[in-house]
N, C-alpha and C positions, 0 to 999 in steps of 0.2 A: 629672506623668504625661507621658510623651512621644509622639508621633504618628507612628507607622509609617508608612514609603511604599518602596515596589519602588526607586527613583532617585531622587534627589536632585540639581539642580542648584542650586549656589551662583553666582549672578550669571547675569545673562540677557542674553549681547551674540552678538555674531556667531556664535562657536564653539557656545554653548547651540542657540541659534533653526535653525544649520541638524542638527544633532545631532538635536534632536525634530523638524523636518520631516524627515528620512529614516525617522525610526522610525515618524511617522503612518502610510506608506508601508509598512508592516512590521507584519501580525495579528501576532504574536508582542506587541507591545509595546500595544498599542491598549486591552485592558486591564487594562496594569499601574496603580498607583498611584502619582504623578510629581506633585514637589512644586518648584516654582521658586522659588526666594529672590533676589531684587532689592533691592537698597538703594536707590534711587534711581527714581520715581514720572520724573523729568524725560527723556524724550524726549531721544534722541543727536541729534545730525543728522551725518551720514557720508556719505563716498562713497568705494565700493568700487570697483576697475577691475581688469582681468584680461583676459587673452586666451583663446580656444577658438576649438574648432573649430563650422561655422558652426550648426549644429544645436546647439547647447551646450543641456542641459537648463534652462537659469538662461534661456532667454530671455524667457518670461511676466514674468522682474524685471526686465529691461533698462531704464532710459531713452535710450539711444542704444548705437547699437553702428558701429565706424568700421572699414573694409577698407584704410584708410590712417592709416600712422601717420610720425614725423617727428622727429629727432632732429636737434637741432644746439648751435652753440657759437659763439666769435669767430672762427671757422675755417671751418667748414661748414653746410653744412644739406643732409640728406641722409632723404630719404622712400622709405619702403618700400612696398609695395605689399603687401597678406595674401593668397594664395590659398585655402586652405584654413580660414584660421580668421578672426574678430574682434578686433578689441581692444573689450571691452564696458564698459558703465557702469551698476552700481548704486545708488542713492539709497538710505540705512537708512530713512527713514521710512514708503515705501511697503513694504518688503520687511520690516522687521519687523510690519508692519502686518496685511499679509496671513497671514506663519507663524501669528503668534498664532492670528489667526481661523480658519486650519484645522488645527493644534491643539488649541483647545478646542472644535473640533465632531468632531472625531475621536478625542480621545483622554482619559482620565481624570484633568485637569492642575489644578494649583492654584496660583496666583499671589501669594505673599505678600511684601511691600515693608516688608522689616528689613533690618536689618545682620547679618552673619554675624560672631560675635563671636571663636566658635572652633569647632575641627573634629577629634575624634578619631577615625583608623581604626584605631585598632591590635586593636579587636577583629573579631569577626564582624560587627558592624553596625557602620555607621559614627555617630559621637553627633554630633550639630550642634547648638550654641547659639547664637540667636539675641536678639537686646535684647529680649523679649519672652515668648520658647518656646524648649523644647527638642524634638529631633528625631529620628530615627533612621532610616537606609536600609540596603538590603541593598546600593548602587552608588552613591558620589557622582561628581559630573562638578565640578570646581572652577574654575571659572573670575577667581577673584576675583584678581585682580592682588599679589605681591608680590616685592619690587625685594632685598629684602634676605639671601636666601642667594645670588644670584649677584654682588651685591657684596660680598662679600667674598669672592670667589674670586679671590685675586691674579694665576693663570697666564692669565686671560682676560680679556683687554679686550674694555669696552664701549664702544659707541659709539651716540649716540641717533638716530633717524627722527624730526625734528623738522617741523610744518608747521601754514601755517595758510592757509587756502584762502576765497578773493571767489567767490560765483556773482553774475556781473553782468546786465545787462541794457543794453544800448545802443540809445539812440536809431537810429542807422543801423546799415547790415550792416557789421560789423566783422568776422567769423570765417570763413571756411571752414569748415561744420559735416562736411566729407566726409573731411576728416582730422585728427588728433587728435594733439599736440605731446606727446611721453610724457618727452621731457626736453629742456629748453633749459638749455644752461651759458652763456648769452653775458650775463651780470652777471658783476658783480663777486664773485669770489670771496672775498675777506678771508682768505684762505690756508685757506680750508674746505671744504667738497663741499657745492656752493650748484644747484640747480634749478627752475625752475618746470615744471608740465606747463599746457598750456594744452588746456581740454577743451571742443568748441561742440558746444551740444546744438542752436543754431539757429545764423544769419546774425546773430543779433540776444543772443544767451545765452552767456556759459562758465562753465566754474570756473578759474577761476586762480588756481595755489596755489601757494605758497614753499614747498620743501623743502630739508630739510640732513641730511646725514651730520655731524655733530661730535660734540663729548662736553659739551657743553651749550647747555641751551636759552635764549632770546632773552627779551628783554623782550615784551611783548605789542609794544608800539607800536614795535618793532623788523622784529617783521612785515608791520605795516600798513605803514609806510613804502616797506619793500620791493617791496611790491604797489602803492603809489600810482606806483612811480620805475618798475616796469615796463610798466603803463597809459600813463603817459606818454611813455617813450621809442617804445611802442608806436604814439602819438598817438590812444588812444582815453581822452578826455575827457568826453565826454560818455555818462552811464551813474548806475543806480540802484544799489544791493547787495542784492539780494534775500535774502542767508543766506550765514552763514559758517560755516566749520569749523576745528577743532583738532585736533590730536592729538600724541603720541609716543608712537616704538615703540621700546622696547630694541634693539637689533643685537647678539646673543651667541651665543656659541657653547656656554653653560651647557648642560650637561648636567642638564634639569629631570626626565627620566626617574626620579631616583634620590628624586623627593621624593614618587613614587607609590607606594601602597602596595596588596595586595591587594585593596581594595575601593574605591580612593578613585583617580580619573588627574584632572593636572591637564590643561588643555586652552586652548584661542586662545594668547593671550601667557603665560600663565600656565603653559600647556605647553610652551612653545617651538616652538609653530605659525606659528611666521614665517618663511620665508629669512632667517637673518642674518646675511646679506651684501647685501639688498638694500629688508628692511622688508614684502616682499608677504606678502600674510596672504591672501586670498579663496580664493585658486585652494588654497595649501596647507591652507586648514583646508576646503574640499570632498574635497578626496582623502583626509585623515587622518583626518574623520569617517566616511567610507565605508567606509575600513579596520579601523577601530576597532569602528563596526558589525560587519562582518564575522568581526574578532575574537572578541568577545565570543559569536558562535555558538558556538565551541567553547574557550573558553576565560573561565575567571573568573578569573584573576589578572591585576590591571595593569600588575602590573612587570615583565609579560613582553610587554609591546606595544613593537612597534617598538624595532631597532638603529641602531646607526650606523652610515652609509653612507659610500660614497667623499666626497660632496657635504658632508658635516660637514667632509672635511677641506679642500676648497677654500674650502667659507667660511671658515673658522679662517684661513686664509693670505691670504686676499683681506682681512677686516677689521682684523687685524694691519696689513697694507699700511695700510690710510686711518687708523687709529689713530696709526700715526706719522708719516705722511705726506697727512696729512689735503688737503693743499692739490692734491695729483694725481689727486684724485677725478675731473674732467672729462676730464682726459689718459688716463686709465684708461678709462672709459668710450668716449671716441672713438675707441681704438685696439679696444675690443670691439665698435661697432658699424659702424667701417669694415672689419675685417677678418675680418667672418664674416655670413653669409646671416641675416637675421632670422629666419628661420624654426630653424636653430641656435642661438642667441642663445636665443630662447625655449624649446625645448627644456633645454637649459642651464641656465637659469633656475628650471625646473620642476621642475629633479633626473631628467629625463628622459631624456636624451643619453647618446648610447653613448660607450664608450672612444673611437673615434676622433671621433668630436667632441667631447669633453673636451681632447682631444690637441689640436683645432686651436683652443680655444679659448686655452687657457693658451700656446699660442703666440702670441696676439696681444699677451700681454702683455712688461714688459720682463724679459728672463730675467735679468740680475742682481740687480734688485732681488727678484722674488719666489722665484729662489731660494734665496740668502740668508735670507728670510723661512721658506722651506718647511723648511731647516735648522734655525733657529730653534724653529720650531713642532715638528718631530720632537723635538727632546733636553727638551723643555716637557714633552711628555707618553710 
């Protein structure tokens, strides 16, 4: 016998938890019947960052939020000042912590920790089997991660968001907590696109975290290392590790639209909710839940959410660029953060920038190289 529900979420990470907190928000959904599938009982530990402007609705999540941010290399160092906006920082533990709990005081949810074994939409209701039960909803939301139809999509290279991130704690004031390092290139590259961001929540606290653009991932103790050698050259010695973080995020330009069907959208990674030219997930899966909500007023099909934008086709030509030229990643980047206003930059970033700042951004970059690239990618598709 299988167990009816209004929605169905398969997997409960970022995309899920802000997806049900906008509907909490929303009588229309308050009492439907919503059924969450989690495999996994073990607590994430993450940290989200993002920029807004400075009334951002996320601020009740905030752990720190910085009006200065800092970019540099073996070349430069060059800080910004924000007027209008933040660059902010969320913690997943407290902020999944909280959704749940107003969630299940507001809305009709049900939390069950299987596996999702398989998923058919191709009727009126969608069927879900789980290791234990079978399922059925009038709407699923898919979150659950799968790598395997857009490898093997040969016209599109991937390239992986690789990282793994120390929050320390230091005997003395080591940080500046009033500004926030959103990318340092001044390591050694190994012919890769290598970064840390250095983030102080106090004088005394950061996260400092390795991150890569390449096309694979590292040994574990490949990381740490990395993070021991830039502590040190840092000269901060002395310090505890309070908690660490992992992760990787695909970089693609797959077209995951096509794997959504009437009643079923995938969504976060799984939907292709990331810039994939630069790995940010926060800020895009706030906006594409909101819109999706929105959608769903007047429309019940999913395969008609969301087009492709001019911004598909700049990332497709930007990650080609590091895919074969993986080692200009810093050079790239320093010539887009010396030669355009931060406050453009992030627009840009967000898929929000008009024509002519599109214009002067792809001016920063070198025009033979990504022209040749833009030719490339035109006769691809």
């Amino acid at each position: 016998m299988k167990k009816e529900y209004d929605f169905i979420f398969c997997g409960y990470g970022l995309s899920s938890s802000v997806i049900l907190f906008k509907m909490s928000k929303i009588d229309y959904y308050l009492n439907k019947k919503i059924l969450i599938i989690e495999s996994s009982k073990k607590e994430i530990n993450k940290t989200w960052c993002f920029w807004d402007v400075n009334d951002s609705k996320w601020n009740s999540f905030l752990v720190k939020k910085w009006s200065n941010v800092n970019f540099k290399n073996f070349n430069m160092s060059l800080d910004f000042k924000l007027d209008n906006m933040t660059y902010n920082m969320i913690k997943s533990h407290d902020f999944f912590k909280t959704i749940k709990k107003t969630i299940k005081s507001k809305m009709n949810v049900e939390i069950l920790n299987e596996e999702v074994l398989s998923i058919d939409s191709q009727s009126d209701k969608v069927k879900i089997k789980t290791t234990n039960n079978f399922f059925c909803a009038d709407k699923v939301f898919n979150s659950v991660p799968n790598l395997s139809p857009y490898n093997k999509d040969s016209k599109l290279k991937m390239l992986l968001q690789h990282f793994k991130g120390w929050t320390i704690k230091t005997r003395n004031k080591c940080f500046d907590d009033k500004i926030a390092t959103i990318m340092d290139f001044s390591i050694d590259q190994k012919n890769e696109t290598r970064f840390f961001y250095v983030l102080p929540v106090s004088p005394n606290e950061a996260l400092i975290e390795f991150t890569l653009f390449s096309k694979k991932e590292l040994n574990d103790s490949e990381y740490d290392q990395e993070i021991l050698n830039y502590l040190e050259e840092k000269g901060i010695s002395d310090y505890r590790v309070i908690s660490n973080e992992k992760g990787v995020i695909p970089m693609t330009c797959f077209d995951f639209r096509k794997y959504n069907t009437k009643n079923l959208i995938n969504i976060g990674t799984s939907g292709g909710w990331t810039k994939p030219s630069t790995g940010y997930t926060f800020k895009f899966i706030d906006k594409k839940s909101s819109k999706l909500l929105s959608f769903m007023q007047t429309n019940n099909d999913f395969r008609k959410f969301e087009k492709k934008t001019r911004f598909w086709y700049y990332d497709r030509i930007f990650l080609d660029v590091l895919y074969y030229q993986n080692h200009l990643g810093s050079y790239l980047f320093q010539r887009l953060f010396v030669k355009n206003k931060i406050e453009r930059i992030f627009k840009f970033l967000d898929n929000e920038s008009s024509l002519f700042d599109d214009i002067k951004i792809t001016l920063s970059f070198p025009k033979i190289l990504f022209t040749k690239t833009f030719f490339k990618t035109l006769f691809k598709y």
